[in-house]
C-alpha positions in Angstrom: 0.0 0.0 0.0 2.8 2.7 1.0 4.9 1.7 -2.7 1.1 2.4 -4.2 0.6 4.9 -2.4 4.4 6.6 -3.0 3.7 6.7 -6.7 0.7 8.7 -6.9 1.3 11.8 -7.9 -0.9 14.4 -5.4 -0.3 17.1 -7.7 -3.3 16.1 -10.0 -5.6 15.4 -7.0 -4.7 18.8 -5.1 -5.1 21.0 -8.8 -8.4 18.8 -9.3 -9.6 19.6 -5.6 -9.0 23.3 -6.5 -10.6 23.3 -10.2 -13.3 21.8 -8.4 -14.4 24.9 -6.4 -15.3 26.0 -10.3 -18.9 24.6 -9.3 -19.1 27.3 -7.2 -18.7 30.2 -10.1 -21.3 27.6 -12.0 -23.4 27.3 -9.8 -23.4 31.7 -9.1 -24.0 32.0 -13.0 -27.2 29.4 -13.2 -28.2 31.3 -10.2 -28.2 34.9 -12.1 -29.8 33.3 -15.5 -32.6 31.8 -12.5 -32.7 35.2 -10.8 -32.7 37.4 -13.5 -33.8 35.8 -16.7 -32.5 35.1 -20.7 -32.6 39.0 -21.0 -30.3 40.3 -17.9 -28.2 37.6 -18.3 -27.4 38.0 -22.0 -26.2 41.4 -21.0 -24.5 39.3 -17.9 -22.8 37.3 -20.2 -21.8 39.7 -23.5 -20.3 41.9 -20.8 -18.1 39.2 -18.7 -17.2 38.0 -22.8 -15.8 41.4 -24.0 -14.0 41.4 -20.0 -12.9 38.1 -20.7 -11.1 39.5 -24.2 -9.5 42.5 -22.6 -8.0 40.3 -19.8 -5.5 39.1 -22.0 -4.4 42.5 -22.8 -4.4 42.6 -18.9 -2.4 39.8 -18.5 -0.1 40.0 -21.2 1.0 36.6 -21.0 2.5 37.3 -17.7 0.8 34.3 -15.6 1.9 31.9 -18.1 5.0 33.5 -18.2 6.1 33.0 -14.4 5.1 29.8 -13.9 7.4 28.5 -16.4 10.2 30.3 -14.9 9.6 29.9 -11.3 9.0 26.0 -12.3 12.5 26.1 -14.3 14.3 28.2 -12.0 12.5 27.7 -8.6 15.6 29.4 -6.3 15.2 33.2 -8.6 12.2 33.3 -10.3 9.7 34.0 -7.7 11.8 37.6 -7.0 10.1 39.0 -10.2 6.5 38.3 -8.8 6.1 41.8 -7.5 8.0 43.0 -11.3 5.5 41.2 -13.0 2.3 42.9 -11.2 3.8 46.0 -11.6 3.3 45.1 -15.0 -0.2 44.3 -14.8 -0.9 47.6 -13.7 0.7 49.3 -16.5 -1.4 46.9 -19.3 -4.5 47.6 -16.8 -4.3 51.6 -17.3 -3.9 51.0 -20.8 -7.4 48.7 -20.7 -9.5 50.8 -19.3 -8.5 53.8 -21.4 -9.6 52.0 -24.5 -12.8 50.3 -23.4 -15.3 53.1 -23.9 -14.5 53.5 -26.9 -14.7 49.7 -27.8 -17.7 48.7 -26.1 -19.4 52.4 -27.6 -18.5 50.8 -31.2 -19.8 47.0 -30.3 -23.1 48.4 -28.9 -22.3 48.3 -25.4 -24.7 51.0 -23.6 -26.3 51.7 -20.7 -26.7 49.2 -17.9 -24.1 46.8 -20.3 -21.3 49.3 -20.2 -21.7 50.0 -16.5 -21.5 46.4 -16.4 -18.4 46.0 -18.8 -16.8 48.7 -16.8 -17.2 46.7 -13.5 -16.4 42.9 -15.1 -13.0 44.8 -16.4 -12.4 46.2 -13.1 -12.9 42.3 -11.8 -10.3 41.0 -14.4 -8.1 43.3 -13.1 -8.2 42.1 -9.8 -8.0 38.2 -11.4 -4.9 38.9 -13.4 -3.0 40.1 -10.0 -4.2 36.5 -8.1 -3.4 34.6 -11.4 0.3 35.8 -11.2 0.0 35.1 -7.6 -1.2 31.6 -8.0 1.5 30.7 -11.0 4.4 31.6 -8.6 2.3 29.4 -6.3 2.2 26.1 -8.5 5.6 27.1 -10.3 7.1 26.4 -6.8 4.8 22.6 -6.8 2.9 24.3 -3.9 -0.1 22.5 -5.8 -2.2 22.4 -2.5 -1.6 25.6 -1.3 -3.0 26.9 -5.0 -5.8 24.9 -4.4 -6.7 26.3 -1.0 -6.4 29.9 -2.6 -8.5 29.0 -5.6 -11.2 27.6 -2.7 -10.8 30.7 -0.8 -10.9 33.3 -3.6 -14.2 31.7 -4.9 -16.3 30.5 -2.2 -15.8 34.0 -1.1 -17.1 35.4 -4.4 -20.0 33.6 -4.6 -21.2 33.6 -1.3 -20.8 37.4 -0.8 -22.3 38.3 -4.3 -25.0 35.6 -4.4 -26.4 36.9 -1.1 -25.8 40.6 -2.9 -28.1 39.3 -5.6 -31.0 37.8 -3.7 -31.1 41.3 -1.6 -30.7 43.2 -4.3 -31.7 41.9 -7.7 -29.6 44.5 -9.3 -26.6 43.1 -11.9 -24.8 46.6 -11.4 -24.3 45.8 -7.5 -23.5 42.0 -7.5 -20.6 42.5 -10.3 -19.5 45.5 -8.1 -19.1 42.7 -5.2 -17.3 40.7 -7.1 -14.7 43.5 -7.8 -14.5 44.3 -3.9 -14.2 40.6 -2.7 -11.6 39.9 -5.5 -9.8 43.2 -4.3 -9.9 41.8 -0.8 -8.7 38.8 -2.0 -5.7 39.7 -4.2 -4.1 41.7 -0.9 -4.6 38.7 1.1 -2.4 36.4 -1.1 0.0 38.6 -2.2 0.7 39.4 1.9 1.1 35.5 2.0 3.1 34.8 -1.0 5.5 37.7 0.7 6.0 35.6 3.9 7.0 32.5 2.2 9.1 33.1 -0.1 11.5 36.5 -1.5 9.1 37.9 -4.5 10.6 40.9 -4.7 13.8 42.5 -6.4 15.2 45.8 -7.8 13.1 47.3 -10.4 14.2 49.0 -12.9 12.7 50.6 -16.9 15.0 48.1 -18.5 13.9 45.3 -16.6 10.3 46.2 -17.3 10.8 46.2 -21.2 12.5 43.1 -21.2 9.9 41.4 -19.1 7.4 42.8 -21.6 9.6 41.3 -24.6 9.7 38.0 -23.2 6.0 38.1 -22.8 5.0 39.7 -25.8 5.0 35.6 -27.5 2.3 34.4 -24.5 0.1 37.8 -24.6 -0.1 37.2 -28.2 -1.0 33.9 -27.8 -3.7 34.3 -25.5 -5.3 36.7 -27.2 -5.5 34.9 -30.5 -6.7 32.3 -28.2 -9.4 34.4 -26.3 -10.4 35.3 -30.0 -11.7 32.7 -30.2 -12.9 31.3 -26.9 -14.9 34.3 -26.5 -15.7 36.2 -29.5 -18.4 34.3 -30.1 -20.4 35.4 -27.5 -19.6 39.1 -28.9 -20.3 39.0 -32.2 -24.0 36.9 -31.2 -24.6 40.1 -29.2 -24.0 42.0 -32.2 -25.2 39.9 -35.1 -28.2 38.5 -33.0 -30.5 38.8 -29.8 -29.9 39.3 -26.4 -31.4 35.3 -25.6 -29.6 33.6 -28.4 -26.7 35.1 -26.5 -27.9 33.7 -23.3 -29.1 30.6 -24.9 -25.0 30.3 -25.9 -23.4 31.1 -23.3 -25.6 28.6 -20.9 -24.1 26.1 -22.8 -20.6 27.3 -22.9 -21.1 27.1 -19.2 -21.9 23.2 -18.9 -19.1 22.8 -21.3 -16.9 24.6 -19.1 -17.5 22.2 -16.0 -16.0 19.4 -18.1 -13.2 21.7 -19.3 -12.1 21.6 -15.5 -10.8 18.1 -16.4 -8.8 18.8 -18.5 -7.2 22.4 -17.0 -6.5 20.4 -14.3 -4.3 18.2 -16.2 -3.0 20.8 -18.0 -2.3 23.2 -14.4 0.4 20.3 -13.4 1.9 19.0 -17.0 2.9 22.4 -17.9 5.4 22.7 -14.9 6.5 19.4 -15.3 7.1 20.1 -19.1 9.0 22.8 -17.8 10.9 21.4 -15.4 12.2 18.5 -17.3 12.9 21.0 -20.1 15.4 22.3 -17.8 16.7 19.2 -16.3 16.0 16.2 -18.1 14.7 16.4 -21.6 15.0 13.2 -22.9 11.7 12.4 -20.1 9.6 14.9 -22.1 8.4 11.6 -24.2 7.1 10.4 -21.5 5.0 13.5 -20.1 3.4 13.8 -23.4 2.8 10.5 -22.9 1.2 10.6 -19.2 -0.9 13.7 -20.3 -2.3 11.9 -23.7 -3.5 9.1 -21.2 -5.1 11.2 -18.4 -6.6 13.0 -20.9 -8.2 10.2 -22.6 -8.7 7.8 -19.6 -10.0 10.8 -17.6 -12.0 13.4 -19.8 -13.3 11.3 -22.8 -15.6 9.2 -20.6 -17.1 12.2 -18.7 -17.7 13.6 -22.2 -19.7 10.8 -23.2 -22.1 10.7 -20.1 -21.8 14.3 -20.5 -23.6 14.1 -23.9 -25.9 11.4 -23.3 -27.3 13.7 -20.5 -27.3 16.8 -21.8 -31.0 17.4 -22.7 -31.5 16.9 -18.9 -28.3 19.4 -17.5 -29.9 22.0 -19.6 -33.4 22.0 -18.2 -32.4 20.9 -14.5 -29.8 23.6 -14.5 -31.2 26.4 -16.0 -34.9 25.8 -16.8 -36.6 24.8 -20.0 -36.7 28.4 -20.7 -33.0 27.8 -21.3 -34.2 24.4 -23.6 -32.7 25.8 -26.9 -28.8 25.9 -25.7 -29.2 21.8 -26.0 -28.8 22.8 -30.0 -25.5 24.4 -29.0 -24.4 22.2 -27.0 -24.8 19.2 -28.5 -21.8 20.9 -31.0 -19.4 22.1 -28.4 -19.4 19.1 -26.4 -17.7 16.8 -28.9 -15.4 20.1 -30.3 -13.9 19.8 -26.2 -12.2 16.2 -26.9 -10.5 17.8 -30.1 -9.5 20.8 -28.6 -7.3 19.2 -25.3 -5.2 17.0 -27.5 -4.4 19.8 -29.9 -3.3 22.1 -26.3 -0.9 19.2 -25.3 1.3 20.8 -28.4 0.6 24.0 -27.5 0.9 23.7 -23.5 4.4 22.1 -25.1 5.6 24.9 -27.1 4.8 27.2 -24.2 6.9 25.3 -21.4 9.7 24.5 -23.2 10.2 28.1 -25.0 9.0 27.6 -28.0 6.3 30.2 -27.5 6.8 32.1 -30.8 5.7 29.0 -32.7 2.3 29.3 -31.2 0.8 32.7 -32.3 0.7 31.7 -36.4 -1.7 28.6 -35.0 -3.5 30.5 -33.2 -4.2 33.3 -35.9 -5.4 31.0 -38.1 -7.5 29.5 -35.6 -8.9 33.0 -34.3 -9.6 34.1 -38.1 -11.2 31.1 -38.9 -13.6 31.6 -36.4 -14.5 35.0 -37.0 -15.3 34.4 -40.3 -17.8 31.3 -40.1 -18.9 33.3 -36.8 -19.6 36.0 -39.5 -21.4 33.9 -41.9 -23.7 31.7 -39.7 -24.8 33.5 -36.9 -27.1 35.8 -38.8 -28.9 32.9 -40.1 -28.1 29.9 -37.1 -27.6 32.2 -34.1 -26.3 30.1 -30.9 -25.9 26.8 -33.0 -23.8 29.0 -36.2 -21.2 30.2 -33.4 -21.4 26.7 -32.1 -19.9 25.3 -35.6 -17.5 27.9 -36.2 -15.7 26.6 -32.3 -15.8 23.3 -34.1 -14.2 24.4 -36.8 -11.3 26.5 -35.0 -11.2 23.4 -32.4 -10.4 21.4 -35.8 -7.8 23.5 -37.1 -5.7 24.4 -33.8 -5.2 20.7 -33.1 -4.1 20.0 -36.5 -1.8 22.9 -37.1 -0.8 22.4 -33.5 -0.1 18.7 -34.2 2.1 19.6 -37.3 4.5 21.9 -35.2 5.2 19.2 -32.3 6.0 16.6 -35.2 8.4 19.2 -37.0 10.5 20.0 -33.9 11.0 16.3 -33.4 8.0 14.5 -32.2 6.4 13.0 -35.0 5.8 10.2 -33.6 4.0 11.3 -31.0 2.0 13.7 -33.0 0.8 11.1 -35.6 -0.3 9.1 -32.4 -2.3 11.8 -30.6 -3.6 12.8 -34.4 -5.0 9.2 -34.4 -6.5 9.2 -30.9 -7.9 12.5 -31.8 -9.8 11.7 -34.6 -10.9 8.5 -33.1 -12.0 9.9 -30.1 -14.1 12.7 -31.2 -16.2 10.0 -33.4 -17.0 8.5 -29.9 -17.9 11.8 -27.6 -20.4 13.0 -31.1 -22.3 9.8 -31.3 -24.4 11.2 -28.1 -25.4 14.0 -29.8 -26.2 12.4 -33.1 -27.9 9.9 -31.0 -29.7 13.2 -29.8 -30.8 13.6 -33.3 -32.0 10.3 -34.7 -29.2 7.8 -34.8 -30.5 4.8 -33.3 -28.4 3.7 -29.8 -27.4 0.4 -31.2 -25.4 1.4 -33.8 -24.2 4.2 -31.8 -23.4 1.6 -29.5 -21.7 -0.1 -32.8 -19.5 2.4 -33.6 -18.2 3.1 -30.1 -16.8 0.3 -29.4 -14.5 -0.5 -32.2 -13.5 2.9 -31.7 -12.5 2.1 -28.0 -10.5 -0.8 -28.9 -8.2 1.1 -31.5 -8.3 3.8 -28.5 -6.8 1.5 -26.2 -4.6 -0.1 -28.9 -2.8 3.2 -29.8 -2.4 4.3 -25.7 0.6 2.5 -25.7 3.7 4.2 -24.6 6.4 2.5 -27.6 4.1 4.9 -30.0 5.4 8.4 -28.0 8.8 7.3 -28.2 11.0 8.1 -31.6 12.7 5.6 -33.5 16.4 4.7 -32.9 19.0 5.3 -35.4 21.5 1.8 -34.9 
């Protein structure tokens, strides 16, 4: 039992334990679509979206950014925490100067733009504990990250949930929410500054260096917030207030199963990292171990994921909400092609090969907004539902391509394989959903898990040997 026990790896379980408190922020959003209708939260959700963009011009990469270092150079790194929020505020100023504008031009007025104004302010505040919490797990403190995730959230919800039952006003619970995360941001960064030295001389050259390093990630994430999020903008645009609601209910459910996933993704990123810096001829094997968790872990809670999903629309939101179902029954599937395509990138990212990644993502980003363009006039919710599954399509195979032409290619062909493979098994719920009988559903499946099984094998990772 202790030799069992010994080889666990507590990492995943204490990054699981803290994705987990994402319930909590689930369970606060069903709880403003319940209180306040398809309507208010439409404007809810198109405001948090166009936040949600803007935070990677808040963040600039920089969370991303420190983990890798503090993970690769645990004994220095963590001095520049203080450098890097410093930062932060700089990118924040610079935020907040252009939203009026932007939201003015993207129909943003009114209660919305009070309410963009406010969800900014809040990603503000997230960008500061996000740098906070990558020193955090950079160091492996994987469980005290978790415990600052659970703290940071609980308090969120609980404060602002009890805001919006007294109050019924949008303007005043997203205004909580700004105050709690505030709060919450001192807290940790008073912590962090007992534990550990996270702060060093700073100087103008230092800061434009720091900016120049980052300038790869910040891209990256906003090609990849593009688009993540721009969906929800341009249906506020192109169509009505409830096909936006309708959308982003379902983006919601699909982000509870995306905590699997993260999770996986929270711990392999330092170890890729790590090894990077120390052992390099193990990063094989990491690829390996995340391909496995992934599809041992995530694929299977996809499937029961879409078999239910009639059901986790109407018992979580209502049958008013009955028409996201159409949506999600798209983006479910488009999640099990989208993780294997971010082991390359969560690759290229920890090992510095960051300036490979922002070409994938441009083309990913570009192809969205165009088929967002095109079908959300005449398909609303389910038109920006395709275009993810497009982008989803395209990142993992562009991503793919890159990890096999920097010396991988056998372990890009193989999670190529699995990828295709898999995402016939997570759609057949959902064309099940639409007429396909279960038996051959069932048919289908399971062939598919036996070549599934067959290529999780680790010999297919590892490169040939020259003799």
């Amino acid at each position: 039992m202790k030799k069992l026990l010994a080889r666990l790896d507590l990492s995943y379980l204490y990054a699981l334990l803290g994705e987990a408190t994402l319930a909590l922020t689930f369970v606060f959003y069903i709880t403003i679509a319940r209180v306040l209708g398809p309507e208010q939260y439409g404007i809810f959700a198109a405001a948090i979206a166009l936040a949600a963009i803007l935070s990677l011009f808040i963040q600039f990469g920089l969370p991303t950014l420190i983990n890798r270092e503090v993970a690769a150079h645990p004994d220095e790194a963590p001095q520049s925490t203080v450098l890097f929020l410093v930062l932060q505020g700089l990118t924040s100023l610079g935020v907040v100067i252009i939203l009026l504008p932007l939201a003015l031009i993207l129909g943003y007025t009114g209660e919305t733009l009070i309410v963009c104004y406010l969800a900014v302010f809040s990603e503000v505040c997230r960008a500061a504990i996000m740098t906070l919490r990558s020193t955090i797990k950079g160091l492996g403190w994987f469980r005290t990250e978790s415990v600052a995730v659970a703290i940071e959230r609980l308090a969120v919800v609980a404060i602002a949930t009890v805001v919006l039952f007294q109050t019924k006003n949008l303007i005043l619970v997203i205004a909580t929410v700004v105050i709690v995360r505030a709060v919450n941001a001192i807290g940790l960064l008073y912590y962090l500054s007992r534990q550990v030295k996270i702060s060093s001389l700073i100087s103008r050259q230092k800061l434009i260096n720091t900016l120049k390093i980052a300038y790869p990630f910040a891209l990256s994430g906003v090609l990849w917030i593009l688009y993540y999020q721009v969906d929800v903008v341009m249906l506020k645009s192109l169509s009505t207030g409830e096909e936006t609601g309708f959308y982003s209910a379902s983006y919601r459910i699909l982000e509870m199963f995306s905590a699997l996933p993260r999770v996986i993704f929270y711990v392999i990123f330092t170890r890729f990292a790590r090894y990077q810096t120390s052992e390099p001829e193990k990063l094989p094997e990491q690829i390996y171990k995340a391909t496995r968790l992934l599809l041992l872990a995530v694929i299977p809670s996809i499937v029961v994921a879409g078999l239910i999903q009639t059901h986790l629309v109407n018992i979580l939101y209502g049958e008013e909400f009955s028409q996201s179902v159409k949506s999600l029954s798209i983006l479910l599937p488009s999640l099990g092609i989208k993780m294997f395509g971010n082991v390359a990138d969560q690759f290229l990212q920890a090992t510095g090969r960051e300036k490979k990644l922002p070409r994938i993502l441009m083309a990913a980003a570009s192809t969205n907004v165009v088929i967002n363009a095109l079908l959300i006039p005449n398909f609303a919710s389910m038109g920006a539902a395709i275009a993810t599954l497009c982008s989803e399509c395209i990142l993992a195979i562009l991503s793919l391509r890159v990890l096999a032409q920097i010396g991988y290619s056998r372990a890009s062909q193989n999670i190529g394989l699995i990828t295709i493979v898999s995402s016939v098994v997570t759609a057949i719920p959902s064309l099940i959903l639409y007429g396909l009988t279960p038996v051959i559903g069932l048919g289908v499946m399971i062939p598919c898990i036996a070549i599934l099984l067959f290529r999780m094998r680790y010999k297919n990772f590892l490169e040939p040997t020259v003799s």
